[in-house]
N, C-alpha and C positions, 0 to 999 in steps of 0.2 A: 719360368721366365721366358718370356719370347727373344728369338734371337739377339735382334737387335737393340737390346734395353739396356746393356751393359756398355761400359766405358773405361776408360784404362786413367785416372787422374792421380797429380803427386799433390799428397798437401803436407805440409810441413817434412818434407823429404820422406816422405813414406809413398809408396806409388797404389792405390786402391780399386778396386774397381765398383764403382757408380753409377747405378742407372741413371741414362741420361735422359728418360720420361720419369722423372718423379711423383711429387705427389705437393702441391701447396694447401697447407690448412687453412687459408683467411674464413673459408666455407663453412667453416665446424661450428663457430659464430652463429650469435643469430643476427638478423635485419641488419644491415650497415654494419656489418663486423662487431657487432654490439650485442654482449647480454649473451644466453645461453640460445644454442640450436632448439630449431623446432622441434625436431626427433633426435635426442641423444643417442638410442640405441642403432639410428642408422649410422650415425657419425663415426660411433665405436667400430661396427661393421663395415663401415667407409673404410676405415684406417687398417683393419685388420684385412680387409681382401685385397687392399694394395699394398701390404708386406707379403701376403700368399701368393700374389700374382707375378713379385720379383719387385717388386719399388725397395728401394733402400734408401731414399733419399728424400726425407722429409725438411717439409721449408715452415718453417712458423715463426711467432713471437709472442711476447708475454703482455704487447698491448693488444691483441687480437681479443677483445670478449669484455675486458679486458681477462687475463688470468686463463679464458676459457678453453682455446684451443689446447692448452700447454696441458690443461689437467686433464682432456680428454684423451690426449695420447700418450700420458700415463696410463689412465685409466685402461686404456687398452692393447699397451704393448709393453708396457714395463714387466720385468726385466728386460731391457731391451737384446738384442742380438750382436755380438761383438760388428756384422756387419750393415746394419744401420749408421748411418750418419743423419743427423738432429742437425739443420739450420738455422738459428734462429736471427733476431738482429733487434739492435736495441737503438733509442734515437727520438722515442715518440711516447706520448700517454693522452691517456683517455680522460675526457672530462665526464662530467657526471651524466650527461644528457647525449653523449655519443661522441663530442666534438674530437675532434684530433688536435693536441699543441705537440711541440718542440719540447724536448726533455737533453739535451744537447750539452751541459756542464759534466766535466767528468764526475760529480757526485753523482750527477742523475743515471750516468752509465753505470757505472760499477751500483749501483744499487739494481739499475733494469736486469743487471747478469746475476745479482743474487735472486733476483723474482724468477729469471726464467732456470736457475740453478735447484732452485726449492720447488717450481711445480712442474717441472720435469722429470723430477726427484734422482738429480745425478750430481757429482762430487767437480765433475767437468764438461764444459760443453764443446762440442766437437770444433763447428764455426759459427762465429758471431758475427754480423753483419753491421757496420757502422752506417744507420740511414741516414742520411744527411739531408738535411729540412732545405734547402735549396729558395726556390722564390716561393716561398709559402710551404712549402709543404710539394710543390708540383717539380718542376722543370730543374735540374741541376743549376747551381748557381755554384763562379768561380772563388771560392772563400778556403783560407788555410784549414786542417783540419789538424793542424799536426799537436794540438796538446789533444784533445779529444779523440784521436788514433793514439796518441800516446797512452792515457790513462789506461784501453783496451790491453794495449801491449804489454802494462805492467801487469794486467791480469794474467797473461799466459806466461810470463815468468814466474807467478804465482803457481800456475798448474790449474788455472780454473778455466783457463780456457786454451785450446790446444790451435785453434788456426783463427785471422781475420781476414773479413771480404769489406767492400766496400757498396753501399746502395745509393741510389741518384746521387749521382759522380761523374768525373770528368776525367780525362788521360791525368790532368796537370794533376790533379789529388791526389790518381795511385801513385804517381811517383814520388809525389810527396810521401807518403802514409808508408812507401815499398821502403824509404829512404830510416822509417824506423823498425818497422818489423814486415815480413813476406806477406804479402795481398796475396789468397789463395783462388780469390772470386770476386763475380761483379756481378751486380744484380741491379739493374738500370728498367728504364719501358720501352718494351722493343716487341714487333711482331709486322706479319708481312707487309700493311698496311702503317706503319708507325716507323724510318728507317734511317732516325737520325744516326744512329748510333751506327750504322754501316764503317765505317771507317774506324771506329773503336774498337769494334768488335773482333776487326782484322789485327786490329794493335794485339789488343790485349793475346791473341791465338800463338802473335808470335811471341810474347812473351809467359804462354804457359798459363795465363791466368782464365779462368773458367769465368764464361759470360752464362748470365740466368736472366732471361726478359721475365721482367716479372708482366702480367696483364699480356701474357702469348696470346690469349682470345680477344682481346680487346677491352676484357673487367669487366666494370660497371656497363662498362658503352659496348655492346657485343660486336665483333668484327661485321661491316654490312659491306658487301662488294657481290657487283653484278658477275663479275670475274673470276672471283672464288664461288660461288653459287654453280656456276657453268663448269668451271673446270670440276667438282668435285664430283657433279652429277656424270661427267663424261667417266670418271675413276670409280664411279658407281661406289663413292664412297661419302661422309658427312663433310661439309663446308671447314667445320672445325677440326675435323680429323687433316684436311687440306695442311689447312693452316699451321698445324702441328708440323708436319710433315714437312714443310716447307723449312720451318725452323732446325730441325734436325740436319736437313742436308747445306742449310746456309753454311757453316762450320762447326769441326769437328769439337771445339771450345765448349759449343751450346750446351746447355742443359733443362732442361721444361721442367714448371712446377706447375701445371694446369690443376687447378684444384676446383671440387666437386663435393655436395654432398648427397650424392647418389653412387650405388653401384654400379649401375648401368652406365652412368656417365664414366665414373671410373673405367670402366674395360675399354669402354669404348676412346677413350684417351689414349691407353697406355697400346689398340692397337693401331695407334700412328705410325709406332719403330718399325710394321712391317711395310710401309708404303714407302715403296720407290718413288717417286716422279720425276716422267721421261722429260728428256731435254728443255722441249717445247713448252710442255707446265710450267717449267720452273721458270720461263723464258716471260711465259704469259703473267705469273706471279710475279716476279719482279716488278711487272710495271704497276701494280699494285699502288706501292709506295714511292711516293717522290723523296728522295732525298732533299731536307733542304738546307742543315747546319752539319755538314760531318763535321767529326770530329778526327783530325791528322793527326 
């Protein structure tokens, strides 16, 4: 594990340690998150050299493929390792032809937690991630969540699930959602270029709660900036490796799920944790992103 991979976080009053360059599966998928990977056998070895290289913190879900990623990382790490921690998050399903709807009625949840309970094939999931379907499916929107975090919560009184996070969200939700059971994480779209969430992300730091931008590269839309190009070439390092890097030292809270289904990509992610960036980078990155709606 390279120095810098690890992390010191409390979830449900237990303190763990978490690498803070992970691992996100949407990539294990094939074409648009849909249907099965091109090469299963790299996907397997994807997942297996970022447990050997120190990742313990995988990010997936059970509409991903749909079903696909969940059974690949059975397939290739079960038994899992007492220190692994499994991400997942429910809120969404798959139409026949790719589409993404809303799955957002507490039946639909508790039924998404026995799908990713059954093809992760475990008795309890670590954390569940409540994604909130916002303006379509994109941008957070201001709406109560509290039966729909509630039905979640009855699950971990159950013992089926042991921590929740919250995904495209707003401050006013965790407080709501914290007001029934502990928000352990956030998982919003954030990256140097994308910085609404600046101000959140300071929120949530002091309140303990663990931010994960999901799309740290940019996703579908890969980060394009004349500024990140320059500076990474001056660090004689990748654009993307930058951009990583940047995230890691914004706050100590962060957590990256950069996900890949290559190997190569993979190491080459995970060796972010060793980039420092002097002052002046961080100075020049910053102006990357225009802040334009914090969130206070």
């Amino acid at each position: 594990m390279t120095k810098k991979l690890g992390g010191q976080f409390t979830f449900a009053g237990t303190t763990v340690s978490i690498s803070r360059v992970g691992y996100g599966a949407m990539q294990l998928a094939g074409h648009g998150v849909f249907g099965p990977p091109r090469d299963r056998d790299e996907a397997l070895a994807v997942l297996r050299a970022a447990v050997e290289a120190g990742v313990n913190h995988i990010d997936t879900s059970d509409f991903y493929g749909p079903h696909v990623t969940n059974q690949i990382i059975r397939e290739a790490l079960h038994p899992y390792a007492d220190s692994l921690t499994i991400v997942t998050k429910v809120g969404g399903r798959r139409g026949p032809a790719g589409e993404w709807f809303p799955a957002q009625s507490p039946a639909e949840l508790v039924s998404a937690v026995q799908d990713n309970l059954r093809n992760l094939g475990v008795d309890s999931l670590d954390i569940v991630n409540l994604r909130l379907w916002g303006d379509n499916g994109h941008a957070p929107a201001e709406e109560s969540i509290a039966e729909r975090f509630g039905a979640l919560a009855e699950l971990c009184s159950q013992g089926l699930v042991r921590n929740l996070g919250l995904s495209n969200t707003t401050r006013k939700q965790v407080e709501e959602a914290a007001a029934i059971a502990p928000v352990v994480c956030v998982q919003n779209f954030y990256n140097v270029a994308h910085r609404e969430d600046d101000a959140f992300v300071d929120w949530l730091a002091q309140q303990s709660i663990a931010y994960v931008p999901f799309f740290p590269l940019g996703g579908f839309t890969p980060l394009q900036s004349t500024t990140l190009t320059d500076v990474a070439a001056q660090l004689g390092v990748t654009p993307m490796q930058t951009a990583l890097a940047w995230l890691l030292q914004r706050s100590p809270n962060l957590l990256l799920i950069p996900g890949t289904s290559s190997r190569a990509h993979l190491h080459e992610n995970l060796a972010a944790a060793e980039l420092v960036l002097p002052v002046e980078v961080v100075t020049a990155l910053n102006a990357i992103g225009a802040v334009n709606a914090p969130q206070a």
